[in-house]
CHARMM internal coordinates of N, CA and C (Angstrom, degrees):
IC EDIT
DIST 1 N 1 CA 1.4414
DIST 1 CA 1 C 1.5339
ANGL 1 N 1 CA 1 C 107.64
DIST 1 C 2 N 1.4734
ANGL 1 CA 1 C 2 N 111.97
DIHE 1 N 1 CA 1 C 2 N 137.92
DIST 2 N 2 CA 1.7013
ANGL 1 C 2 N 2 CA 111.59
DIHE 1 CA 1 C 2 N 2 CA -178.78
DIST 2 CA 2 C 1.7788
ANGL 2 N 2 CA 2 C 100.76
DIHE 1 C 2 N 2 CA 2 C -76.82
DIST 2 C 3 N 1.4610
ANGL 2 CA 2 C 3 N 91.19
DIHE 2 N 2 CA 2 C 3 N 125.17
DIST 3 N 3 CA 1.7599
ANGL 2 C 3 N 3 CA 107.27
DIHE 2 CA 2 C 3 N 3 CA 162.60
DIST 3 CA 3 C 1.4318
ANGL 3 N 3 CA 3 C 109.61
DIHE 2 C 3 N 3 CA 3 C -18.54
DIST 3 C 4 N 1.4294
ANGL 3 CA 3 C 4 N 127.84
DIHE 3 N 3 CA 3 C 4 N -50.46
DIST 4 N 4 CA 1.5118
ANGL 3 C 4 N 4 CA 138.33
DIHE 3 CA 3 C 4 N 4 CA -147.50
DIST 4 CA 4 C 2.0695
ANGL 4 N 4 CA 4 C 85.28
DIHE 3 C 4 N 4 CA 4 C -74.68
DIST 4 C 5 N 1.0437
ANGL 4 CA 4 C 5 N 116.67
DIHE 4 N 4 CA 4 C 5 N -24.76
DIST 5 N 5 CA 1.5019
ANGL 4 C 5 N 5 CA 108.26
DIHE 4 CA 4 C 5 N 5 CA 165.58
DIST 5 CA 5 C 1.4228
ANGL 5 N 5 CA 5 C 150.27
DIHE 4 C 5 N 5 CA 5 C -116.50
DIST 5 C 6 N 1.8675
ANGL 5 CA 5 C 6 N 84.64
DIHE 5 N 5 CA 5 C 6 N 28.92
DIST 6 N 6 CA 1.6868
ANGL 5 C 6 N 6 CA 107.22
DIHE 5 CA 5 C 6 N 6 CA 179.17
DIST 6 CA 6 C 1.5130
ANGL 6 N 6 CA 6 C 101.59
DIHE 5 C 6 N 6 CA 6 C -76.15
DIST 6 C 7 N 1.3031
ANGL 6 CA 6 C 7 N 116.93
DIHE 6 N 6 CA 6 C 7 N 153.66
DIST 7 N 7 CA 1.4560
ANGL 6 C 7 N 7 CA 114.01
DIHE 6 CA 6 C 7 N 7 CA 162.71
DIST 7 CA 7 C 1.3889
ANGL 7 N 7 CA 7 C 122.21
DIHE 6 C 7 N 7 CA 7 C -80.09
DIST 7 C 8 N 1.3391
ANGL 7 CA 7 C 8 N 129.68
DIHE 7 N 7 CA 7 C 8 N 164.50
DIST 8 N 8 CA 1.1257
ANGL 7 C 8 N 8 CA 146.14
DIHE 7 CA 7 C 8 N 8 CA -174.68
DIST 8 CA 8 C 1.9510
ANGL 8 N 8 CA 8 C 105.29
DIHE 7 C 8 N 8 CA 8 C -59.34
DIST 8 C 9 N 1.1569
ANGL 8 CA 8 C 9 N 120.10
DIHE 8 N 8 CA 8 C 9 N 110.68
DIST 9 N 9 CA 1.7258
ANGL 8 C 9 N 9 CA 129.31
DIHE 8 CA 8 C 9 N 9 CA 170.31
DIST 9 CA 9 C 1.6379
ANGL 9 N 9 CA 9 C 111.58
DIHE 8 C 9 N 9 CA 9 C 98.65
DIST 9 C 10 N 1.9465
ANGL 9 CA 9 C 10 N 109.25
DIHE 9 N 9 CA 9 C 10 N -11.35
DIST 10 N 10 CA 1.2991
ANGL 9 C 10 N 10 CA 93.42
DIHE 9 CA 9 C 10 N 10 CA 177.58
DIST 10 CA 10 C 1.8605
ANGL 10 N 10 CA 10 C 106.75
DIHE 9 C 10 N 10 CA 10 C -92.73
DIST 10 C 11 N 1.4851
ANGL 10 CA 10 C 11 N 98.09
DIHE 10 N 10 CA 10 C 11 N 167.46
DIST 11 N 11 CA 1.9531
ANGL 10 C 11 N 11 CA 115.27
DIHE 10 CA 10 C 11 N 11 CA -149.81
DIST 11 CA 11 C 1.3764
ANGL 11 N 11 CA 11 C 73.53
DIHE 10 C 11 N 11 CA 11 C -120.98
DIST 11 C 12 N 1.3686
ANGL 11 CA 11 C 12 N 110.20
DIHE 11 N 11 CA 11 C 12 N 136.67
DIST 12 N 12 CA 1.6535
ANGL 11 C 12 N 12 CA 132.48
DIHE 11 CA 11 C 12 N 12 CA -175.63
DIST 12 CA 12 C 1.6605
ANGL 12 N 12 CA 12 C 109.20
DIHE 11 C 12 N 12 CA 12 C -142.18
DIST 12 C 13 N 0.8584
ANGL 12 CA 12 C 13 N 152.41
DIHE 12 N 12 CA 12 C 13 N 123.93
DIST 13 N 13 CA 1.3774
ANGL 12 C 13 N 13 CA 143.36
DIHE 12 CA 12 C 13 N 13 CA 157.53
DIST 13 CA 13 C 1.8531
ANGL 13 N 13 CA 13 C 123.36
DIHE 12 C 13 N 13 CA 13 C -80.41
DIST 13 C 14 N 1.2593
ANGL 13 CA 13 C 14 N 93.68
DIHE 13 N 13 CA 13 C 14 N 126.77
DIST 14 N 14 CA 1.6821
ANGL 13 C 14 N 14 CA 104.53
DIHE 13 CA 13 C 14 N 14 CA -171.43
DIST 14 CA 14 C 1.2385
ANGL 14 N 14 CA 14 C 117.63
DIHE 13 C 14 N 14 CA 14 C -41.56
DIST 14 C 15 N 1.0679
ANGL 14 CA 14 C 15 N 132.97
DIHE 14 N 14 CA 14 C 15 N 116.08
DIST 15 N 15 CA 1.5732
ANGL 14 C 15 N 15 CA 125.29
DIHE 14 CA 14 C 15 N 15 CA 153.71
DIST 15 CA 15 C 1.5160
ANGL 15 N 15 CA 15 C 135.33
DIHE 14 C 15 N 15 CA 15 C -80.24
DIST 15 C 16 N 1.3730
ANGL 15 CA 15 C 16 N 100.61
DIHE 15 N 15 CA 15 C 16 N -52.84
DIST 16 N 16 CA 1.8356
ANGL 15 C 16 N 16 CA 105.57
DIHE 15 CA 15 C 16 N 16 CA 178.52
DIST 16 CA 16 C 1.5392
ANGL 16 N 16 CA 16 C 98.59
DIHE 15 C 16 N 16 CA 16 C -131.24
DIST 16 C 17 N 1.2480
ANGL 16 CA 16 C 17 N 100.04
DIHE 16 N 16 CA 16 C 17 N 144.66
DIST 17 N 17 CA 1.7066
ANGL 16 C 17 N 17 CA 100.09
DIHE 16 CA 16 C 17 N 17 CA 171.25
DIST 17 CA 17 C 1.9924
ANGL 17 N 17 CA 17 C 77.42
DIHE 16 C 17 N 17 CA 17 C -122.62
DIST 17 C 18 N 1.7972
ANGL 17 CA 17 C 18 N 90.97
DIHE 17 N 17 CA 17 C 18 N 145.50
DIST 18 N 18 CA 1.5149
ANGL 17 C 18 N 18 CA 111.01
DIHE 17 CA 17 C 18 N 18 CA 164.00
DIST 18 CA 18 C 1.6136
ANGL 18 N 18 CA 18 C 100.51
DIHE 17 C 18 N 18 CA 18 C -115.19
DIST 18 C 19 N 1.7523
ANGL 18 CA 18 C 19 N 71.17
DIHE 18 N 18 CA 18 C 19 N -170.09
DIST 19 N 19 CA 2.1089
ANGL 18 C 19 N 19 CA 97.25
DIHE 18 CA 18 C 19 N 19 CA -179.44
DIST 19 CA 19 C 1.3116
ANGL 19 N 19 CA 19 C 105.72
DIHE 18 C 19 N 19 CA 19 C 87.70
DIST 19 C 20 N 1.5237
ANGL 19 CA 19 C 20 N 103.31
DIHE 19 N 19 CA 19 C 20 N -178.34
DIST 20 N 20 CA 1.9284
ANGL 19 C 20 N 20 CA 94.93
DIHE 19 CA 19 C 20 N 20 CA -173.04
DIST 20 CA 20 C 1.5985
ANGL 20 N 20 CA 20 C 115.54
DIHE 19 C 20 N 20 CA 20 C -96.31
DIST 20 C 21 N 1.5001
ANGL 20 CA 20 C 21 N 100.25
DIHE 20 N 20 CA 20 C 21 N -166.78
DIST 21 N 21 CA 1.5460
ANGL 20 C 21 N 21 CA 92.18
DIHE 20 CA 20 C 21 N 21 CA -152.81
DIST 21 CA 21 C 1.7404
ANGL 21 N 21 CA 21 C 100.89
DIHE 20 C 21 N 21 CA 21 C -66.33
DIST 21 C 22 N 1.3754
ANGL 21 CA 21 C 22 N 122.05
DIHE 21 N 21 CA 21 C 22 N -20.99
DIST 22 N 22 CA 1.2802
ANGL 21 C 22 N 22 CA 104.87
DIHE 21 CA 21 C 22 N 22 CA -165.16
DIST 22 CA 22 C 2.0887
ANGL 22 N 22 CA 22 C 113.30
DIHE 21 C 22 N 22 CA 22 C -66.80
DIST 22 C 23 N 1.4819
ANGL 22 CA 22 C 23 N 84.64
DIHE 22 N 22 CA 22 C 23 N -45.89
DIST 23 N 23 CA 1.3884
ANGL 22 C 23 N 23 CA 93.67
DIHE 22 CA 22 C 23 N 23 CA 174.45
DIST 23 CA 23 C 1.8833
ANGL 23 N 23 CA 23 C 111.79
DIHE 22 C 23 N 23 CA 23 C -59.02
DIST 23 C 24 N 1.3409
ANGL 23 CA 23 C 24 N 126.17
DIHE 23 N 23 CA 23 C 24 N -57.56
DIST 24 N 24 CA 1.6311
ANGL 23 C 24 N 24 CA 116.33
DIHE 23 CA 23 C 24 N 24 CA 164.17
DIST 24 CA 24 C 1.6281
ANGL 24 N 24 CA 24 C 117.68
DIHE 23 C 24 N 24 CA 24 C -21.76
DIST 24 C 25 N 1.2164
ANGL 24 CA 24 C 25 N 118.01
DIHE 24 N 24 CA 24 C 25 N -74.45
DIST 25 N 25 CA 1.2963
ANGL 24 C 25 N 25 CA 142.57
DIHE 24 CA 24 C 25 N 25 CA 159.36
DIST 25 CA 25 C 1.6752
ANGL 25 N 25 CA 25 C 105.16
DIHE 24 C 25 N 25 CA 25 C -11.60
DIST 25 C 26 N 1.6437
ANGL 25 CA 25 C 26 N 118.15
DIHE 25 N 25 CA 25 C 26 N -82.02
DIST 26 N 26 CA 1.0572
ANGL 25 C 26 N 26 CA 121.52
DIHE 25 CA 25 C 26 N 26 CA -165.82
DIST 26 CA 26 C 2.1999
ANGL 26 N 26 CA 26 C 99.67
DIHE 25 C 26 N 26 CA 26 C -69.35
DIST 26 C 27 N 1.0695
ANGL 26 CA 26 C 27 N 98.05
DIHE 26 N 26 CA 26 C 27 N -9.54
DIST 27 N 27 CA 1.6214
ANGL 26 C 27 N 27 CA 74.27
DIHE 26 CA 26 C 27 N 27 CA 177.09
DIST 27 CA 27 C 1.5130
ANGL 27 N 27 CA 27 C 95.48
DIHE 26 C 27 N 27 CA 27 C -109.72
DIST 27 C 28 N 1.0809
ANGL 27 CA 27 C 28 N 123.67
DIHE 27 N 27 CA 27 C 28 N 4.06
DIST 28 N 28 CA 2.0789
ANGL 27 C 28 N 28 CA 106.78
DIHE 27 CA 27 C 28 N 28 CA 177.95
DIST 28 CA 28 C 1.7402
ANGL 28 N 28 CA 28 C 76.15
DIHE 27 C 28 N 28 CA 28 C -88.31
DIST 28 C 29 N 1.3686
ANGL 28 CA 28 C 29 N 130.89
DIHE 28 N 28 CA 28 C 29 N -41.41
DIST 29 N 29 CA 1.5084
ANGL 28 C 29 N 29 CA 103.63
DIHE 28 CA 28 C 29 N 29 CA -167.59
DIST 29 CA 29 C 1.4763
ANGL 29 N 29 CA 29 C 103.70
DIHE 28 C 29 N 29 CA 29 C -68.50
DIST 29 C 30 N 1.3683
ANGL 29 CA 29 C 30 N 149.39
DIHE 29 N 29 CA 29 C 30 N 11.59
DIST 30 N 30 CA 1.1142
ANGL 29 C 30 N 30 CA 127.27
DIHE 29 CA 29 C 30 N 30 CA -176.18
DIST 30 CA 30 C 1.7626
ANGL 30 N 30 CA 30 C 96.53
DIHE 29 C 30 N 30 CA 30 C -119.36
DIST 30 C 31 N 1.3026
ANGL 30 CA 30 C 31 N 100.14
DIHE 30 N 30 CA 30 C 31 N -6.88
DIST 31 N 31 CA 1.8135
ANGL 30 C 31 N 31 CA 93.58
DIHE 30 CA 30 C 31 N 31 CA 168.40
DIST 31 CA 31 C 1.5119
ANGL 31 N 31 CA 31 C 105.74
DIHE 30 C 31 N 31 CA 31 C 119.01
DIST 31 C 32 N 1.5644
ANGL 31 CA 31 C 32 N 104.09
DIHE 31 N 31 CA 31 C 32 N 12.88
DIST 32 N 32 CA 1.5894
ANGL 31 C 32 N 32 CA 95.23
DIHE 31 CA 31 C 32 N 32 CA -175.28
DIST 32 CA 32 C 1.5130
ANGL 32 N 32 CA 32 C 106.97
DIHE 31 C 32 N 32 CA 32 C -104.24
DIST 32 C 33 N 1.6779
ANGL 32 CA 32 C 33 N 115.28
DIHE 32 N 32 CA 32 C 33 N 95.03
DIST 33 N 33 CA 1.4534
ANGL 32 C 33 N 33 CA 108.07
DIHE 32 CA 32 C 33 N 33 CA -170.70
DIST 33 CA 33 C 1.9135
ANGL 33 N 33 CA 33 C 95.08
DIHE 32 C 33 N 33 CA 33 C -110.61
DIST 33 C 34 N 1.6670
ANGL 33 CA 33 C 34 N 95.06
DIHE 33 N 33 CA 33 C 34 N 164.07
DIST 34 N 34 CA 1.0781
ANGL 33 C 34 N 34 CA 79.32
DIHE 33 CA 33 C 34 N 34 CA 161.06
DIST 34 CA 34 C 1.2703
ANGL 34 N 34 CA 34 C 149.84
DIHE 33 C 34 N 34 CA 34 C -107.75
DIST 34 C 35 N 1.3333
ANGL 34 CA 34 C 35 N 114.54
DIHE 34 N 34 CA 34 C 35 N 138.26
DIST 35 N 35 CA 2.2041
ANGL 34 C 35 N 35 CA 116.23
DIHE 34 CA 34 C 35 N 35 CA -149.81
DIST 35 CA 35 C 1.3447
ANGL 35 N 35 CA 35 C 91.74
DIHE 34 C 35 N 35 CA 35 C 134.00
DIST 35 C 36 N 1.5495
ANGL 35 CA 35 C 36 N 127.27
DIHE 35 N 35 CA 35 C 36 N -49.10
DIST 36 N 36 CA 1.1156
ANGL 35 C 36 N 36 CA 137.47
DIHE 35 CA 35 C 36 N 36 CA 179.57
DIST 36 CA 36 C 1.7145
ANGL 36 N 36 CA 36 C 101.79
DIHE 35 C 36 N 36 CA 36 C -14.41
DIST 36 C 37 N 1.6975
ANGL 36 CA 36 C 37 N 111.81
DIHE 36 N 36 CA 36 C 37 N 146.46
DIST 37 N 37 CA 1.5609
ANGL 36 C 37 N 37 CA 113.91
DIHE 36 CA 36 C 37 N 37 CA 154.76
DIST 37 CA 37 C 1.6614
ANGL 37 N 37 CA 37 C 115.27
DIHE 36 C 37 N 37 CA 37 C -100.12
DIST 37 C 38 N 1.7459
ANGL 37 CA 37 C 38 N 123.07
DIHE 37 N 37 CA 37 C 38 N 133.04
DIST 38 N 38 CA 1.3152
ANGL 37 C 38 N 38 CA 108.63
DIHE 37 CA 37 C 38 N 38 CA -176.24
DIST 38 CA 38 C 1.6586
ANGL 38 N 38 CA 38 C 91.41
DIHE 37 C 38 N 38 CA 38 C -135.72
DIST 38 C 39 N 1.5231
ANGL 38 CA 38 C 39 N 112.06
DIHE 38 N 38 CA 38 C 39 N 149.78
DIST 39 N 39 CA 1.1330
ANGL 38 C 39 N 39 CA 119.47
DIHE 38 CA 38 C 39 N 39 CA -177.65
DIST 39 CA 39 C 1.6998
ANGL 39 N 39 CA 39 C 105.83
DIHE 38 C 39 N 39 CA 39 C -136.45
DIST 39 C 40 N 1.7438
ANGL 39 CA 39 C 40 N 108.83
DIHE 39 N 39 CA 39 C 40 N 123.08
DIST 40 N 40 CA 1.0259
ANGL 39 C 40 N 40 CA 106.19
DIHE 39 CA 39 C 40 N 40 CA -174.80
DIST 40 CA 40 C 1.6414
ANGL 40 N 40 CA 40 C 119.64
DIHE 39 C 40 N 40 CA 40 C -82.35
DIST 40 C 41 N 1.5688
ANGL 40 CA 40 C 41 N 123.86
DIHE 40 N 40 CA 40 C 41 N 127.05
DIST 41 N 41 CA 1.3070
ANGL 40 C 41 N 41 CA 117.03
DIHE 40 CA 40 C 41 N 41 CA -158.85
DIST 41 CA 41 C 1.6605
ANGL 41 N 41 CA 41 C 103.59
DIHE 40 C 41 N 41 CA 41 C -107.67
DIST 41 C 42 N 1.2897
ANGL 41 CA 41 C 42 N 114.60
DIHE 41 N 41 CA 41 C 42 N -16.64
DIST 42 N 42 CA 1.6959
ANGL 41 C 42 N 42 CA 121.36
DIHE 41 CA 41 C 42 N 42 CA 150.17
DIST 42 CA 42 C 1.6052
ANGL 42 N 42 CA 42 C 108.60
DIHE 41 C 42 N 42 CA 42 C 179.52
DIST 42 C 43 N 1.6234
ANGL 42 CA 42 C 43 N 88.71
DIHE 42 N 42 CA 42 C 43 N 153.69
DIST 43 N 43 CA 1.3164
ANGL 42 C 43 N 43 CA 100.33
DIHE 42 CA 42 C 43 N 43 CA 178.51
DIST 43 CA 43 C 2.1185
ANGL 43 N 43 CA 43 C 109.83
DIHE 42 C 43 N 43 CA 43 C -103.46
DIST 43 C 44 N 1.5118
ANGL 43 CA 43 C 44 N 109.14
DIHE 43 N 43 CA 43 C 44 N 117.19
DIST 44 N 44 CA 1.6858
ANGL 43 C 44 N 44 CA 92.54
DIHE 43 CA 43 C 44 N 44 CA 179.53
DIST 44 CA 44 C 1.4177
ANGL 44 N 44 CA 44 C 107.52
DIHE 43 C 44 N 44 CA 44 C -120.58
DIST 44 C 45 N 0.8296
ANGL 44 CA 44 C 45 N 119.79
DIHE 44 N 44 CA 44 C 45 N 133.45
DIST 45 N 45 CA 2.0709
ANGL 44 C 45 N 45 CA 112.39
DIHE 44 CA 44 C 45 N 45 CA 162.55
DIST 45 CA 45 C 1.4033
ANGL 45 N 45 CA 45 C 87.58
DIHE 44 C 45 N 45 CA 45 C 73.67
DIST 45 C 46 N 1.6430
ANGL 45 CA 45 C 46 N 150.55
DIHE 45 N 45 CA 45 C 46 N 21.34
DIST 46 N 46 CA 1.2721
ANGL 45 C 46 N 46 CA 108.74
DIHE 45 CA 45 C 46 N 46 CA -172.02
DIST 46 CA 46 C 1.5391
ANGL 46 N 46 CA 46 C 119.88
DIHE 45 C 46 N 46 CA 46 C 101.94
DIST 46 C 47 N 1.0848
ANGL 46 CA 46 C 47 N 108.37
DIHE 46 N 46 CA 46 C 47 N -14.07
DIST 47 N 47 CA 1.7355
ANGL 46 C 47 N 47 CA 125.95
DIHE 46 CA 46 C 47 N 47 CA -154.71
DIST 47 CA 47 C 1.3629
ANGL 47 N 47 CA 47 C 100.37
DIHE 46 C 47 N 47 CA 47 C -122.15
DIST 47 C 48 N 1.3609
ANGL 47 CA 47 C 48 N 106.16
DIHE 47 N 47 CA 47 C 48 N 129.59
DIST 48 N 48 CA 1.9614
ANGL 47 C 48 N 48 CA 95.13
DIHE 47 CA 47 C 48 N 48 CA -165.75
DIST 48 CA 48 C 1.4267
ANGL 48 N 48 CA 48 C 88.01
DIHE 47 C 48 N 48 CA 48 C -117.74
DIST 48 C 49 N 1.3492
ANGL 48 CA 48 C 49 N 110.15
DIHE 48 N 48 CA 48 C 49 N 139.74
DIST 49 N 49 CA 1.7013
ANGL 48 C 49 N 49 CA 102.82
DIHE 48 CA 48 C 49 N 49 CA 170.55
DIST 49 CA 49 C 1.9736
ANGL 49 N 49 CA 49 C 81.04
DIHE 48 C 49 N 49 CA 49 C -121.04
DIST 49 C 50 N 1.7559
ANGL 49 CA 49 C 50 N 91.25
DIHE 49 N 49 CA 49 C 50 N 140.58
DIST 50 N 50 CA 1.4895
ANGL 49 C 50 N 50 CA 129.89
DIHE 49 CA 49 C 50 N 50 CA 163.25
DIST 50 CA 50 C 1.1374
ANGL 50 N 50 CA 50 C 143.41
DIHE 49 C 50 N 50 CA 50 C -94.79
DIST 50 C 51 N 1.0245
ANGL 50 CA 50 C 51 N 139.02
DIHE 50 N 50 CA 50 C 51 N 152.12
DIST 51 N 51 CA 1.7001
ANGL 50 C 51 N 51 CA 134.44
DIHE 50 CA 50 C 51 N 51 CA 165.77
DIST 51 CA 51 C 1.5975
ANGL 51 N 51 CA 51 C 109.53
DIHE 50 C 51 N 51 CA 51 C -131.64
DIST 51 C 52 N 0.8332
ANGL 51 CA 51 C 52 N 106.82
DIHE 51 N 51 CA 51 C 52 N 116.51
DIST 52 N 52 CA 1.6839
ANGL 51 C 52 N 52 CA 138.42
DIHE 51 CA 51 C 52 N 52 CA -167.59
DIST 52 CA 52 C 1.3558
ANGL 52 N 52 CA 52 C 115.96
DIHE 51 C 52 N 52 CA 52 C -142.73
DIST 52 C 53 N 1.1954
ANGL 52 CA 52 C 53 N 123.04
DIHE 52 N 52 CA 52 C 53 N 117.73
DIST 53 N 53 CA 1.5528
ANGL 52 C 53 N 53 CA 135.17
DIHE 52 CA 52 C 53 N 53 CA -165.00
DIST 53 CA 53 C 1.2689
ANGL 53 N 53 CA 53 C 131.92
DIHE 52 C 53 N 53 CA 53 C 27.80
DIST 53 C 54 N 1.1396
ANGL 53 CA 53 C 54 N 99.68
DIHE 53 N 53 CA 53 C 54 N 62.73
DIST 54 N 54 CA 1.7077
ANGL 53 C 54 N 54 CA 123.89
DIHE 53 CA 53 C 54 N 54 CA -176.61
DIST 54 CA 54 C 1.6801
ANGL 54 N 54 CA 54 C 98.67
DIHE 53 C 54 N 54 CA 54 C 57.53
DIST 54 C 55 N 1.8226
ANGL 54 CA 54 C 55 N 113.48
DIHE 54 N 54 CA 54 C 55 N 50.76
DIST 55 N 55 CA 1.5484
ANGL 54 C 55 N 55 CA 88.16
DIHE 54 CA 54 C 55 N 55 CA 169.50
DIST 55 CA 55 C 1.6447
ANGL 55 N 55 CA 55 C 73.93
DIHE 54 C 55 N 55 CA 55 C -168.54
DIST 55 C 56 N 1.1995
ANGL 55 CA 55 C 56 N 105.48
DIHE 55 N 55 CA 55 C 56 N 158.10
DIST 56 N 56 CA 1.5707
ANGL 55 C 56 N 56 CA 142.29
DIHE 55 CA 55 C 56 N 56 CA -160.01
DIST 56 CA 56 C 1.7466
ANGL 56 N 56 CA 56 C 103.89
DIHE 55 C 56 N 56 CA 56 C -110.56
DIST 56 C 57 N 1.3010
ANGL 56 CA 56 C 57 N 105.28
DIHE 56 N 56 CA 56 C 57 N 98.60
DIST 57 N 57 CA 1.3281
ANGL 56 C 57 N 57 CA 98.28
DIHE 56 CA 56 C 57 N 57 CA -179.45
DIST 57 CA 57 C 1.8326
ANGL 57 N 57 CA 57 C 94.74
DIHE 56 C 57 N 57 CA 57 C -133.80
DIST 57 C 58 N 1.7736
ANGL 57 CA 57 C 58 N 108.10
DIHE 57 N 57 CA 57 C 58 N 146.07
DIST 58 N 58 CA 1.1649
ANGL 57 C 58 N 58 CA 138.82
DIHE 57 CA 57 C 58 N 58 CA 143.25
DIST 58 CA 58 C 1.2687
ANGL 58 N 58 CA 58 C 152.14
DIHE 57 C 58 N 58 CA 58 C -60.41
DIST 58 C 59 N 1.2872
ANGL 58 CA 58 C 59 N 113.93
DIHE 58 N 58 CA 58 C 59 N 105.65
DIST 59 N 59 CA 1.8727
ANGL 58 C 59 N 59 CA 115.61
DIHE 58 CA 58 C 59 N 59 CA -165.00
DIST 59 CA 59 C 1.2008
ANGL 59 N 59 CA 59 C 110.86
DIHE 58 C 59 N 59 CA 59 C -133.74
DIST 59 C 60 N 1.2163
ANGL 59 CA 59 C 60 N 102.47
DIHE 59 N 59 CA 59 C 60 N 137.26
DIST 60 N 60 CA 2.1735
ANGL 59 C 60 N 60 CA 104.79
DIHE 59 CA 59 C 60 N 60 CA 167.83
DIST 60 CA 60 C 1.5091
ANGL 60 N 60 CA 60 C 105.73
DIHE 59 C 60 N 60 CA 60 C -44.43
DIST 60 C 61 N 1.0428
ANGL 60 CA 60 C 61 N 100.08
DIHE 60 N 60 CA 60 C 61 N 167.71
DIST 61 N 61 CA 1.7527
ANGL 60 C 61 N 61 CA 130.69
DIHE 60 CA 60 C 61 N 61 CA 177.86
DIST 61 CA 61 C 1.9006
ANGL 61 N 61 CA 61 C 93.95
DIHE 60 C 61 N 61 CA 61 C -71.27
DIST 61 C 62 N 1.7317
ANGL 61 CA 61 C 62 N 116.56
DIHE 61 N 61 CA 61 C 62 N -40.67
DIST 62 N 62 CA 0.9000
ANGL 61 C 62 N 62 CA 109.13
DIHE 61 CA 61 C 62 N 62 CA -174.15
DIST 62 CA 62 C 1.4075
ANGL 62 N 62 CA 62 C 129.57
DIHE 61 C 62 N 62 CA 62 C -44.71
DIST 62 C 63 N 2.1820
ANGL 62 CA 62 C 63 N 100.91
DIHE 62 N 62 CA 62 C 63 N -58.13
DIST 63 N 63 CA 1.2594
ANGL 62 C 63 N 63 CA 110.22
DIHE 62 CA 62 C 63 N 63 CA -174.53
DIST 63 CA 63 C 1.4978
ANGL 63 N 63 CA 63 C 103.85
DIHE 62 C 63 N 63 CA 63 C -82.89
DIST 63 C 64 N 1.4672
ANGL 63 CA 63 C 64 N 114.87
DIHE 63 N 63 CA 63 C 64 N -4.10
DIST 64 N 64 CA 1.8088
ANGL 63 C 64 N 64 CA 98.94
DIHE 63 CA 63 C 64 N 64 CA 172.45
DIST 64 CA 64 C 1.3664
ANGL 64 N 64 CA 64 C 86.15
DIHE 63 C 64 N 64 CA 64 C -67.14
DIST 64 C 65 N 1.4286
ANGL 64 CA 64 C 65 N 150.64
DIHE 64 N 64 CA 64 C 65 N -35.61
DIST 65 N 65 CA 1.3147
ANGL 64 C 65 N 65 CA 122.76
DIHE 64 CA 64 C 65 N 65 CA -150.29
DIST 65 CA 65 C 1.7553
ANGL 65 N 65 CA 65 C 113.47
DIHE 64 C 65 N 65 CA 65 C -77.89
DIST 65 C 66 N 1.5009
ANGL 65 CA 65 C 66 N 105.97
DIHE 65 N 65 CA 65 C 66 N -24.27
DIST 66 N 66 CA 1.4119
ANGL 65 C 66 N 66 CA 101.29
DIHE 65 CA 65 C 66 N 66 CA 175.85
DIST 66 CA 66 C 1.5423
ANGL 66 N 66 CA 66 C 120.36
DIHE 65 C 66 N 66 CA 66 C -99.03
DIST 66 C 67 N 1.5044
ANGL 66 CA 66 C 67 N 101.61
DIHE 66 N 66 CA 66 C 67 N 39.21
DIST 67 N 67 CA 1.2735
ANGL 66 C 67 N 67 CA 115.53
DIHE 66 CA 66 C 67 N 67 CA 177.05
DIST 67 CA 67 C 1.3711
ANGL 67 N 67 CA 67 C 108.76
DIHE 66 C 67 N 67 CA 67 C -106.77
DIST 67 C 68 N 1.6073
ANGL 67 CA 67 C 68 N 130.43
DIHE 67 N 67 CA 67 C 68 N 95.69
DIST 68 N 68 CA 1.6344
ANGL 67 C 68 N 68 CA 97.29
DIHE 67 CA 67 C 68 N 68 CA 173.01
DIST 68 CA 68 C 1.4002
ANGL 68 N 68 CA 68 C 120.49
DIHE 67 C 68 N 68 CA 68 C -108.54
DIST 68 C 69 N 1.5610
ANGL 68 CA 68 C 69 N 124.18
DIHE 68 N 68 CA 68 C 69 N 171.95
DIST 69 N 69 CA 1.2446
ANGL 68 C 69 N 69 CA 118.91
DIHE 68 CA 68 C 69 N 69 CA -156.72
DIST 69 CA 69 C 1.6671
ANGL 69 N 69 CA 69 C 98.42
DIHE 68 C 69 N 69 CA 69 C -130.98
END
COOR INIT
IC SEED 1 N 1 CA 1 C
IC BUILD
């Protein structure tokens, strides 16, 4: 299931990240590997904010979508 439709506080571990290599790239540099643990801390407008290795990061709805969990 894409991240962009986890609920708010449940902890999922990554399975596949999509899209092309540039986009992969920019999310393993932000900590999204896969095995990785990610916990969604809210979803607003579309806009998912995360917590992933002791740090709180922000992403479109887009790249939550090529996130799956």
């Amino acid at each position: 299931m894409p991240l962009a439709l986890v609920k708010p506080g449940e902890i999922n571990s990554i399975k596949h990240i999509g899209g092309r290599d540039t986009i992969r790239k920019r999310l393993e540099t932000l900590g999204f590997v896969v095995g990785g643990v990610v916990t969604v801390v809210s979803a607003i407008n579309g806009n998912v904010i995360v917590s992933i290795k002791d740090s709180r990061i922000a992403i479109s709805r887009e790249m939550a979508n090529k996130i799956m969990v």
